[in-house]
VOTI-434842 format. One record per residue (C-alpha): residue number from 1; residue in three letters; y, x, z. Coordinates in steps of 0.05 Angstrom, whole numbers, plus 32768, in hexadecimal, padded with zeros to 4 digits. Each point is the difference from the previous one (the first is absolute). Last residue first. Layout:
NUM,ALA,Y,X,Z;
...
***
This chain:
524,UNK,7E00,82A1,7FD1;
523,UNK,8045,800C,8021;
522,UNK,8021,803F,8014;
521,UNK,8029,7FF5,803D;
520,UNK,804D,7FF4,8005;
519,UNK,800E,7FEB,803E;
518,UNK,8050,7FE1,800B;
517,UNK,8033,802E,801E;
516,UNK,801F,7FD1,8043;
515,UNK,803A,7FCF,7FFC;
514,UNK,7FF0,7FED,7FB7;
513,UNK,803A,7FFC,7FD5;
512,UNK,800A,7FB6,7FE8;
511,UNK,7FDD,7FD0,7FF6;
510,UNK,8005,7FE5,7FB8;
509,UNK,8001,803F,7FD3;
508,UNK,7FE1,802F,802D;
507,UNK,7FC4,7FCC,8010;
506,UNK,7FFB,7FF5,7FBA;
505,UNK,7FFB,804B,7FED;
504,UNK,7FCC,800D,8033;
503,UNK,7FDA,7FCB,7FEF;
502,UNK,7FFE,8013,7FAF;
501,UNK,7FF3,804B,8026;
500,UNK,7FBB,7FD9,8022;
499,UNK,7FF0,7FE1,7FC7;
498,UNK,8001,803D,7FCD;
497,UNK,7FD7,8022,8035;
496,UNK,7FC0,7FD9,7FFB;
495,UNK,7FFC,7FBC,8027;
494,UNK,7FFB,7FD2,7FC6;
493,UNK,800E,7FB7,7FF5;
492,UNK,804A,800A,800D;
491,UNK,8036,7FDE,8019;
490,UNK,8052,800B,8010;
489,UNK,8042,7FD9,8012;
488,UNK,7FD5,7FB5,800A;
487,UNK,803E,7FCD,8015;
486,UNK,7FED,7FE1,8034;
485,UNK,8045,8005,801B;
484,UNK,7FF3,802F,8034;
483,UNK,7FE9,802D,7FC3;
482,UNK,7FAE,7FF8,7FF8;
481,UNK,7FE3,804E,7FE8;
480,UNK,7FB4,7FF1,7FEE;
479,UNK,7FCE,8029,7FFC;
478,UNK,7FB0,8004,7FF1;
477,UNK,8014,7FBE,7FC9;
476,UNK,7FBB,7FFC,800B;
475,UNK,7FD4,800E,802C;
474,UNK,7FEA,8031,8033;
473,UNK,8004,7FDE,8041;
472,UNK,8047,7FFA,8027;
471,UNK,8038,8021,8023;
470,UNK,8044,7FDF,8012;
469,UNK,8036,8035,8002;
468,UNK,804B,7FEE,801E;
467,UNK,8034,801A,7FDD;
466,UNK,8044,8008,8022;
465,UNK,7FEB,8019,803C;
464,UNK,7FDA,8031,7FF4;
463,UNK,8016,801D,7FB9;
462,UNK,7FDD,803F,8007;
461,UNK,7FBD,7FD9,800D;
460,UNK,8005,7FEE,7FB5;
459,UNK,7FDE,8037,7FE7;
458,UNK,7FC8,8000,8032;
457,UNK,8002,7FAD,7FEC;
456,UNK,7FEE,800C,7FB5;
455,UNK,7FCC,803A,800E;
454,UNK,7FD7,7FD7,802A;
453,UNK,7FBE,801D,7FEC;
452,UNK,7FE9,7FCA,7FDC;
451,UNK,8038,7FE6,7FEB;
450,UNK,800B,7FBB,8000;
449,UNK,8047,8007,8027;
448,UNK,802B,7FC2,7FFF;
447,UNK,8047,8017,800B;
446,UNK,8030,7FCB,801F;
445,UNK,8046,800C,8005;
444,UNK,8030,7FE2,8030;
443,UNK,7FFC,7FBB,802B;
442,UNK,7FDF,7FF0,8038;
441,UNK,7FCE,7FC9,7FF2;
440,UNK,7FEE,8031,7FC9;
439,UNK,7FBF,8004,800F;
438,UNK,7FE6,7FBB,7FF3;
437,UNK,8012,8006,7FAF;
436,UNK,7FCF,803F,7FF9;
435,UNK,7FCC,7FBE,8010;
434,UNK,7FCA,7FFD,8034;
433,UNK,7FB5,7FF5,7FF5;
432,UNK,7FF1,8045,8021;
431,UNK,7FEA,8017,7FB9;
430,UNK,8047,7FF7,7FE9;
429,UNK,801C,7FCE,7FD5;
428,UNK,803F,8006,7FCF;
427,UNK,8026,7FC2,7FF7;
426,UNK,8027,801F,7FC7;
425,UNK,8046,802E,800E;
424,UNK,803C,7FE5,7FD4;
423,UNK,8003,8026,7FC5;
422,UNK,8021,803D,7FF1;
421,UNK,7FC2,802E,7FFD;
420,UNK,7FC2,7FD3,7FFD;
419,UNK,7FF0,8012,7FB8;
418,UNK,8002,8047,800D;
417,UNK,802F,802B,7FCF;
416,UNK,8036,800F,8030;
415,UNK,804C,8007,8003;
414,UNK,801A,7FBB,8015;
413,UNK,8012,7FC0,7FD5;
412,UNK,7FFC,7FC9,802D;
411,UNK,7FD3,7FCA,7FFA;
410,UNK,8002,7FAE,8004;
409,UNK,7FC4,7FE2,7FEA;
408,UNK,7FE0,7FE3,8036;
407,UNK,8047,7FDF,8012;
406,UNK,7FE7,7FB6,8006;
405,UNK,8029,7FE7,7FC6;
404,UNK,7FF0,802A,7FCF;
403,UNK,7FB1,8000,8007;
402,UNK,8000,7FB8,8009;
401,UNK,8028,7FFF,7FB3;
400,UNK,7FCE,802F,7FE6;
399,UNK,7FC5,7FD6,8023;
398,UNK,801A,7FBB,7FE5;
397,UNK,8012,801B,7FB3;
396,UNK,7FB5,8020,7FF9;
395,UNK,7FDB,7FCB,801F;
394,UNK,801F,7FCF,7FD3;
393,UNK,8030,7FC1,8016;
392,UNK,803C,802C,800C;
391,UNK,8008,8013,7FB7;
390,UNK,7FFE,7FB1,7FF9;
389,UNK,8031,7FF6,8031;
388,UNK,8029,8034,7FDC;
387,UNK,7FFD,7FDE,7FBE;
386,UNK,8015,7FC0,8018;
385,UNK,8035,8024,802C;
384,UNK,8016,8015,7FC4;
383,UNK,800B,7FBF,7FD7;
382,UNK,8024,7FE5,8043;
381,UNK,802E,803F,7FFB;
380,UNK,8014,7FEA,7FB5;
379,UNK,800D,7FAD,8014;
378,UNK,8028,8016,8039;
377,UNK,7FFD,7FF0,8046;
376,UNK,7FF1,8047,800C;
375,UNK,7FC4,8023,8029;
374,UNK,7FE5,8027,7FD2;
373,UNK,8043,8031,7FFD;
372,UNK,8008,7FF4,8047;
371,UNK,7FC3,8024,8007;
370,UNK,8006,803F,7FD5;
369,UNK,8042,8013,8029;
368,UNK,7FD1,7FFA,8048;
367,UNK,7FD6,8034,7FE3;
366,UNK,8040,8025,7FE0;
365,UNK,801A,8003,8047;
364,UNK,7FB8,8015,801D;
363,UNK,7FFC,8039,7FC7;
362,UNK,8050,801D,8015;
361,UNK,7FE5,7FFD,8044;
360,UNK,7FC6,8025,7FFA;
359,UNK,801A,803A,7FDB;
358,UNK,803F,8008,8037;
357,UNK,7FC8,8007,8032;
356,UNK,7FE6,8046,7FE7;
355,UNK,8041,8023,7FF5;
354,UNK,802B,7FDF,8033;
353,UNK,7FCF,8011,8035;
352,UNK,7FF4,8042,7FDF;
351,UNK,8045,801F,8013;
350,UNK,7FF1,7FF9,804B;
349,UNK,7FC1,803B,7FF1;
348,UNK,8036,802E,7FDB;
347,UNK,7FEE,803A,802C;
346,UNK,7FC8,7FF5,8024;
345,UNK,8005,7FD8,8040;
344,UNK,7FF8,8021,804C;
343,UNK,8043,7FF3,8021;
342,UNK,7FEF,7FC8,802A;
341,UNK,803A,7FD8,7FE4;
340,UNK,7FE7,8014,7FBA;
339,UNK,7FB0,7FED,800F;
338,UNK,8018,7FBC,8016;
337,UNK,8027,7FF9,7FC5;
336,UNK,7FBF,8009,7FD2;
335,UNK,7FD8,7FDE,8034;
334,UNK,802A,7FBC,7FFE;
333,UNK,8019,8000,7FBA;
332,UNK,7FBB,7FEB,7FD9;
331,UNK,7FE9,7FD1,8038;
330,UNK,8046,7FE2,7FF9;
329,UNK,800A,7FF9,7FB2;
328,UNK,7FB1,7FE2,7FF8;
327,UNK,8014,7FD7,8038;
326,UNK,8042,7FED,7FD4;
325,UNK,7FCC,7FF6,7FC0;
324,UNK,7FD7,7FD1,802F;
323,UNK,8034,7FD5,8017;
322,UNK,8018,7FF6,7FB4;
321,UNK,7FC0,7FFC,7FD9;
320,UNK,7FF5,7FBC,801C;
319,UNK,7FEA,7FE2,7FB0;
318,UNK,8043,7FE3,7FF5;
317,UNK,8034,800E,802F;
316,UNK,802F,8013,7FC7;
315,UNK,8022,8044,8012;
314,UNK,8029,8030,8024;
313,UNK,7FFE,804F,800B;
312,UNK,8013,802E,802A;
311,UNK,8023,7FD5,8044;
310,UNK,7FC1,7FD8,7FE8;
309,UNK,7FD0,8031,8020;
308,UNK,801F,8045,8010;
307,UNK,8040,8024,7FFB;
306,UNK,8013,8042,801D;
305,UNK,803E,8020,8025;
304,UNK,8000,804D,8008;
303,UNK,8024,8015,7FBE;
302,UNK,7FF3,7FBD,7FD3;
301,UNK,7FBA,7FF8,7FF7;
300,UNK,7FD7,7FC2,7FDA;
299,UNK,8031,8004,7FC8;
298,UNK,8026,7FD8,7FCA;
297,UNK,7FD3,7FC7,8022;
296,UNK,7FDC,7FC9,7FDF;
295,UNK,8015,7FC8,7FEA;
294,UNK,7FDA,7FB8,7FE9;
293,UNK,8029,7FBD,8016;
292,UNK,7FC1,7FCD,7FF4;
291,UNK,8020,7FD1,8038;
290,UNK,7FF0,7FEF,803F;
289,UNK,800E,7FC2,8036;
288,UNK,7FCF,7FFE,8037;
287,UNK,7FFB,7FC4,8033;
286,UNK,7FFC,8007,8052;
285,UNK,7FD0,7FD9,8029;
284,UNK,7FEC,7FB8,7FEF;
283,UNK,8027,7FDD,7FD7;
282,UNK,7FFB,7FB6,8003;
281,UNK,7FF5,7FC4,7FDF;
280,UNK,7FFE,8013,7FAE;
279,UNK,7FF9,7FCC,7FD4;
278,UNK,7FE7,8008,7FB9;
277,UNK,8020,7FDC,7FD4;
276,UNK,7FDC,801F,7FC4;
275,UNK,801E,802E,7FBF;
274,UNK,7FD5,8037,801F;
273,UNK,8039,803D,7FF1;
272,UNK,8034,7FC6,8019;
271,UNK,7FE9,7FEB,8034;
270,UNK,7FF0,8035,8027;
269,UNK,8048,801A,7FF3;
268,UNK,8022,7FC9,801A;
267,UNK,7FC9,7FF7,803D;
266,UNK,8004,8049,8013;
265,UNK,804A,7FFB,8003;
264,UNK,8004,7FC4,8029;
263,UNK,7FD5,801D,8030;
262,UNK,8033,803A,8007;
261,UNK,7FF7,804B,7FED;
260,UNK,8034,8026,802C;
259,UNK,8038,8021,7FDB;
258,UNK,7FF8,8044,7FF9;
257,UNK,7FF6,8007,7FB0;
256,UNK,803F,7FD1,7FF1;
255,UNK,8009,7FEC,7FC0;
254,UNK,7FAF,800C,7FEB;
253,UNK,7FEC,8020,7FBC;
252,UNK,7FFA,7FE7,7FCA;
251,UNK,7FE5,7FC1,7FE8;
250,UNK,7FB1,8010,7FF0;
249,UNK,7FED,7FD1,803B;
248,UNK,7FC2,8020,802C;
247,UNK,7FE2,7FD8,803A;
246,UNK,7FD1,800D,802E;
245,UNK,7FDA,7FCE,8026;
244,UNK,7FCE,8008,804B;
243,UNK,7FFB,7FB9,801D;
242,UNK,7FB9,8012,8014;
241,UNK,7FE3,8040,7FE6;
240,UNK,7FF0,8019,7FB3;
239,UNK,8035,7FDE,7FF7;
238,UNK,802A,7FDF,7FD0;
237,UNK,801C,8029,7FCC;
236,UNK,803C,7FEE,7FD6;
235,UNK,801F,8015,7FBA;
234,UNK,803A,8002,7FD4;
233,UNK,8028,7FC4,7FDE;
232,UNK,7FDB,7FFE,7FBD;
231,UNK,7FC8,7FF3,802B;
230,UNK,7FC6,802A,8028;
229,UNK,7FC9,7FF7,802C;
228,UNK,7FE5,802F,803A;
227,UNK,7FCC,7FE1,8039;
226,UNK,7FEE,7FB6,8004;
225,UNK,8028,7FD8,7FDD;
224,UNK,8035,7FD2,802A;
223,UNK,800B,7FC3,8010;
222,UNK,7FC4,7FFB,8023;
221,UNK,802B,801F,8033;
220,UNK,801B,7FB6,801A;
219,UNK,8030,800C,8032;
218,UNK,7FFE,804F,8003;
217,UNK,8013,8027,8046;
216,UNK,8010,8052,7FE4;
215,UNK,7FE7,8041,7FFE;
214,UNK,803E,802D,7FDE;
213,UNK,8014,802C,7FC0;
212,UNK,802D,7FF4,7FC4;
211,UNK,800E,8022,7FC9;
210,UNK,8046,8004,7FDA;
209,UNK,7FFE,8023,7FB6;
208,UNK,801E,8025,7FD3;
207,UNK,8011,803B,802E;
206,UNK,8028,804C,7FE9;
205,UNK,7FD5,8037,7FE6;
204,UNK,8000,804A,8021;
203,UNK,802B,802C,801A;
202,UNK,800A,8003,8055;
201,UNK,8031,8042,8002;
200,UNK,8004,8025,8047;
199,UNK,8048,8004,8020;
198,UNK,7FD3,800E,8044;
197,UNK,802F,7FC3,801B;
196,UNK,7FDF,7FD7,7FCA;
195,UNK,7FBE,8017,800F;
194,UNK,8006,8001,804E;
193,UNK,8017,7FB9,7FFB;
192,UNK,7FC4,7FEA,7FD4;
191,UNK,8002,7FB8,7FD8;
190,UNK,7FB8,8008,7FE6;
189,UNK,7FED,801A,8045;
188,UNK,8012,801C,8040;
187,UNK,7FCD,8045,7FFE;
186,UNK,8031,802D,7FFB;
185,UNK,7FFA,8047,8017;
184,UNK,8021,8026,802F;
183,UNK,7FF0,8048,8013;
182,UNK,801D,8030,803A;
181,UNK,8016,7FCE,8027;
180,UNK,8043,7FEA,8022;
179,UNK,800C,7FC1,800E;
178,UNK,8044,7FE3,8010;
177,UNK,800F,7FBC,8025;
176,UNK,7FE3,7FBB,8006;
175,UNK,8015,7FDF,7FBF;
174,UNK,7FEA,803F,7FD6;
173,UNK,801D,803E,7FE8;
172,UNK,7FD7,803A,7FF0;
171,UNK,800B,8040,8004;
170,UNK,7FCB,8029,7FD4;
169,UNK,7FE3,804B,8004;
168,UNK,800A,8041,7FF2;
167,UNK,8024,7FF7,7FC4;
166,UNK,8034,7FCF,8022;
165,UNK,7FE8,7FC1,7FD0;
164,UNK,802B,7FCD,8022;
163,UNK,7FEF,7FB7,8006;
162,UNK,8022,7FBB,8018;
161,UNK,7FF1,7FBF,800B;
160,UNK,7FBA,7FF7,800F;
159,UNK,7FE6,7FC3,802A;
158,UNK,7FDD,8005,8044;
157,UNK,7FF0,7FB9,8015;
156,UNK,7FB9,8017,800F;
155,UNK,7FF0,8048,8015;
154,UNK,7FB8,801C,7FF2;
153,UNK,7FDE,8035,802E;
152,UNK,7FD1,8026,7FEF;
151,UNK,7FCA,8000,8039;
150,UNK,7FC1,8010,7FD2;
149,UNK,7FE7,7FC3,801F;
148,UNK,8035,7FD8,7FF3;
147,UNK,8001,801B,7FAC;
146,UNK,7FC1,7FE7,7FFC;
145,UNK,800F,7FC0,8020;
144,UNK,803E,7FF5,7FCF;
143,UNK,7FD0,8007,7FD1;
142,UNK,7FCF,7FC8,8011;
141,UNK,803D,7FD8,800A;
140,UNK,801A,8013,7FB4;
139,UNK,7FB4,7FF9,7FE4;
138,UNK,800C,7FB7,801A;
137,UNK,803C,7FF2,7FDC;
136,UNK,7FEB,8025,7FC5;
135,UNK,7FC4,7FD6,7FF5;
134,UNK,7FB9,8028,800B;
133,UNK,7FCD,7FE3,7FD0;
132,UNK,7FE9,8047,7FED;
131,UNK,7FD6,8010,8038;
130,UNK,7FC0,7FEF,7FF0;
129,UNK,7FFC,8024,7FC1;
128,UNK,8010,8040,8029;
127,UNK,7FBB,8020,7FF1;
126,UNK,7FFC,7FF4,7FB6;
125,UNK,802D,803D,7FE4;
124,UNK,7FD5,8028,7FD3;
123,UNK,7FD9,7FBC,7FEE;
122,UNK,8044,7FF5,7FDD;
121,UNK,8013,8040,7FD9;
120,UNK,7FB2,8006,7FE7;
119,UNK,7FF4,7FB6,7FE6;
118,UNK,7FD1,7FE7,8026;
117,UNK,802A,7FBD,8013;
116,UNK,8007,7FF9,7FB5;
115,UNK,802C,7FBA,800A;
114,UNK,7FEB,7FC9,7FE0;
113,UNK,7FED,7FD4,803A;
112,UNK,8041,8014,8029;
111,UNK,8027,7FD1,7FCF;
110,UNK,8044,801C,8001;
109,UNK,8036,7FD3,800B;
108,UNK,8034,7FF9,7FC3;
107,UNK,8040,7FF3,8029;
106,UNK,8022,8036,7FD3;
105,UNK,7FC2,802E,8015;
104,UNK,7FD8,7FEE,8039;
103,UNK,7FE1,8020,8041;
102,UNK,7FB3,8010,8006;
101,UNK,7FE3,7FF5,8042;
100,UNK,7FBF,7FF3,8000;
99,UNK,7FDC,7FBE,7FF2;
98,UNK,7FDD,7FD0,8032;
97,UNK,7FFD,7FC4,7FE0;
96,UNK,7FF6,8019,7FBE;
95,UNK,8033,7FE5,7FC8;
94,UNK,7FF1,7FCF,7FD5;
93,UNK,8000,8004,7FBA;
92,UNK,804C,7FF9,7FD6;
91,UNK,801C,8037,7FC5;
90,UNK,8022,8018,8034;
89,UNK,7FE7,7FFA,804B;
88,UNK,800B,7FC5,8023;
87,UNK,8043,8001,802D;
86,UNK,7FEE,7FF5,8053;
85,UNK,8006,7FBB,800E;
84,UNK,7FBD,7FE8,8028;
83,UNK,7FEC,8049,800E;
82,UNK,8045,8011,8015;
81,UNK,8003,7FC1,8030;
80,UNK,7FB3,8008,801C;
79,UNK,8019,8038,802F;
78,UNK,8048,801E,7FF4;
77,UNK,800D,7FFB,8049;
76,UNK,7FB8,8021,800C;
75,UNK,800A,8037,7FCE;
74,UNK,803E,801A,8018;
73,UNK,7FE0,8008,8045;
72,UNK,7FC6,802B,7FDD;
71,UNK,802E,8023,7FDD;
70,UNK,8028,8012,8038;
69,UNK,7FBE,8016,802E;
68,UNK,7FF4,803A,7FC7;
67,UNK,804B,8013,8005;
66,UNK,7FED,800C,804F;
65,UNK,7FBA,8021,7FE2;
64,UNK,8028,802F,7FD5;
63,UNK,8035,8014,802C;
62,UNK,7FE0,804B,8014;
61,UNK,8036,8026,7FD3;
60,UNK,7FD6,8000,7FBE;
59,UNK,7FEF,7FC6,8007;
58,UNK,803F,7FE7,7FF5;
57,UNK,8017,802A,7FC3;
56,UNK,7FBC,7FEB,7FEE;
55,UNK,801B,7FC0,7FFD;
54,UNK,8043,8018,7FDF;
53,UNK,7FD5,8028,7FC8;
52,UNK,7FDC,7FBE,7FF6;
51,UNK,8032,7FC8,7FFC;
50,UNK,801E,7FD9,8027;
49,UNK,800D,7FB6,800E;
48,UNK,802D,7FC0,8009;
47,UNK,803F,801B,7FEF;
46,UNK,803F,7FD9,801D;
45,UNK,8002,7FCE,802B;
44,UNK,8041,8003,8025;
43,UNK,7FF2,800E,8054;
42,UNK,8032,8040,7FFA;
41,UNK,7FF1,8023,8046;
40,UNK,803C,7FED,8031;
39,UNK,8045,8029,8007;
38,UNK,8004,8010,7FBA;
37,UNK,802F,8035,7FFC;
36,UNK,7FC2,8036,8003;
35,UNK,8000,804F,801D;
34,UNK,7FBE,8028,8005;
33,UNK,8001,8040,8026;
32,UNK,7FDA,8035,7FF5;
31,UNK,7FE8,8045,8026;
30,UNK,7FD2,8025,7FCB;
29,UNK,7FC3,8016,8015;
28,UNK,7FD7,7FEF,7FC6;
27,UNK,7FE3,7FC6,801A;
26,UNK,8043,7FE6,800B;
25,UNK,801E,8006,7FC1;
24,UNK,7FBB,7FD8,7FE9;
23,UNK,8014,7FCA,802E;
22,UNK,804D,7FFB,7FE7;
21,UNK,7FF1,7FFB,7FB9;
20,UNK,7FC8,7FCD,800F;
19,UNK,8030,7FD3,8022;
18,UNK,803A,8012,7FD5;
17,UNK,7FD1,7FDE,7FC1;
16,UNK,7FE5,7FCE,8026;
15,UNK,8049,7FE5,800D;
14,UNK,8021,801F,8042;
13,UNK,803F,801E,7FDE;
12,UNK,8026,803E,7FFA;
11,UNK,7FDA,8032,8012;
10,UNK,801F,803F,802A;
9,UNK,7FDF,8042,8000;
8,UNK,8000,803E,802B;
7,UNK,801F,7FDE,8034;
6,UNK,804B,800E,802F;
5,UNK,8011,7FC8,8026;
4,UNK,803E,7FD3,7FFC;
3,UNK,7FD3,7FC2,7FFF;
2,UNK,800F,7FE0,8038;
1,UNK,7FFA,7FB0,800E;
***
């Protein structure tokens, strides 16, 4: 296999998070190469969904309907099992047969009933409900796909060995030779080669506990409660499909982190957080071991090589936050250093990646922090989850925590007074009955122009090719300024002059120079 080739960029591994790295690198031009020591896809169950901003992450990019079909297929194996075992909701009822997807918090599930599905943030964001049951393992194929079609190529049974920061560029050393590329960035995970190698700190809190991951063959599963339950020991899960259990053990954390997880071990541990017998037949597929290890990186950028997804930050599994934060990482990364290997980015514009996802990583660690606190053995942490669970059993408590969990939330702090400005870009319909989300199949900016006279899109036409204009109706917002990320940069609800120099200055700020002088007409 050769690899000695000269790329723009080189990821380090084929995870989601590299995947999506790598495809939005190549939508911006940028000749990649993704490099992975696993010589197979990992088949280890890990998350088991995502969240909004990675959904419309998804849709953004044309996948929507193929994450769509996921759920759909997750739905069927889960079937009448998740309904028959699922966890009732706190403070007890019965849950609705059909309820949407809500998450949990500390193994408290979220009762969809009492969830302010009008609230503002969520209705905002409604579209991609069905398409948030995506597991990782499947929204890794459905990736890898992407990134086939897009012809980047990824190299299995590549593994890192060596790397030199030459100023220009990096040399890397790896099992098959030397690459050289002009950018490297680590995607590898909790354990990261290119981090270590980078000589990047990994500060943060050290494990207390062991947890325990896998879909299993069960002797007798009435044995076991349906859903979360606790004891002095830890806790368990079973479900919400068949011969689905988690485990977590508040003993430390694990001798040996790489060792395969054995039948035996599943059955020890099993056993003792449900203080049953249980017998466990087989294993099917491969186990998960974890840990509540919480660190995030010294810094996302060392000189030319970059961090993203757990290579950045590490956590508790607890509530999925994980996969989606390292999306959040990639979709976030991907234009920006597209737009330096093309030669077009502001000055400063990589330095925001660490500025606006470090933020987000430090609140998902403290998430994950809060719930290992509830989740305890002990006689103090089982007083608080009473309280919690009854927090959780009001409108209020279930469509704050909902809120958190699915990302509808999350902002960045960017200049600009609009409400819109920072947050993640809203389904926004257009008179044709199309979305601003179905033209961006592509990638780069998106400028929704509700002007009446186009104003917003003559200004904009000196960015061709970076910015593509989408024009609309009069209505309101009358512009919108979506970063590749979805991320909205600018909007008004007025078309006078002040919007169209606030445009102007966004446009400057996030894309660049324009190739050609922009129009500056007097406005009404």
């Amino acid at each position: 296999m050769n690899v000695n080739q000269d790329v723009d960029v080189t990821v380090v591994g084929a995870g989601p998070v590299g995947l999506v790295l790598a495809a939005e690198l190549a939508l911006s031009g940028a000749t990649v190469q993704v490099l992975e020591r696993r010589s197979e896809p990992d088949e280890a169950m890990k998350a088991g969904a995502i969240n909004v901003p990675t959904a419309e992450a998804l849709d953004r990019r044309g996948l929507l309907p193929a994450a769509e079909q996921v759920q759909r297929e997750m739905l069927k194996r889960v079937g009448s099992f998740a309904r028959r075992v699922d966890d009732q909701p706190p403070g007890g009822g019965q849950r609705a047969r059909e309820s949407r997807f809500t998450g949990h918090f500390a193994g408290m599930i979220l009762d969809a009933d009492l969830v302010d599905w009008s609230d503002p943030d969520l209705a905002a964001h409604a579209t991609v409900d069905g398409a948030r049951m995506v597991p990782q393992r499947e929204l890794e194929a459905l990736l890898a796909d992407h990134v086939a079609r897009l012809g980047v190529p990824v190299r299995r049974g590549v593994e890192v060995t060596a790397l030199e920061d030459t100023g220009d560029g990096v040399l890397v050393g790896t099992t098959a030779g030397t690459v050289r590329t002009g950018w490297l960035v680590g995607c590898d995970g909790g354990r990261s080669t290119v981090r270590r190698l980078a000589g990047i700190d990994f500060p943060g809190t050290d494990p207390e506990l062991t947890g325990h991951l896998a879909v299993v063959d069960i002797a007798d599963p009435t044995m076991l409660a349906n859903g979360w339950a606790w004891s002095s020991r830890g806790a368990y899960r079973y479900g919400p499909q068949p011969g689905r259990v988690v485990t977590v053990e508040f003993d430390g954390a694990p001798a040996d982190r790489s060792a395969p997880v054995t039948l035996e071990e599943l059955q020890t541990s099993l056993r003792r957080v449900s203080d049953t017998n249980v017998a466990l037949t087989a294993l099917r597929g491969a186990a998960t071991r974890w840990t509540d290890n919480a660190r995030q990186a010294a810094t996302y950028r060392s000189g030319r090589v970059l961090l993203a997804g757990d290579a950045a930050h590490v956590h508790a599994p607890f509530g999925g936050q994980g996969l989606n934060l390292g999306v959040g990482d990639a979709m976030n990364l991907g234009w920006k250093l597209g737009a330096v290997v093309a030669g077009w980015a502001p000055e400063g514009l990589l330095d925001t990646y660490d500025a606006e996802r470090r933020p987000l990583g430090a609140w998902v660690l403290d998430w994950t922090r809060a719930q290992i606190a509830v989740m305890r053995g002990d006689a103090k942490s089982a007083a608080l989850r009473e309280v919690v669970a009854d927090l959780l059993s009001t409108r209020a408590g279930t469509t704050y925590a909902v809120k958190k969990i699915s990302g509808v939330t999350q902002r960045i702090d960017l200049p600009g007074d609009h409400p819109l400005v920072g947050r993640f870009v809203p389904d926004l319909w257009l008179r044709d009955g199309s979305r601003l989300a179905g033209h961006g199949h592509g990638g780069g900016f998106l400028l929704l122009d509700r002007a009446p006279d186009g104003a917003f899109a003559r200004l904009a036409a000196a960015w061709a090719g970076r910015v593509s204009s989408v024009t609309d109706d009069h209505a309101t917002p009358t512009g919108v300024l979506v970063r590749p990320d979805g991320v909205v940069a600018w909007a008004s609800d007025t078309t006078g002059i002040t919007a169209v120099t606030g445009l102007e200055a966004a446009l400057h700020r996030w894309s660049g120079a324009p190739s050609s002088s922009p129009e500056h007409e007097p406005v009404g």
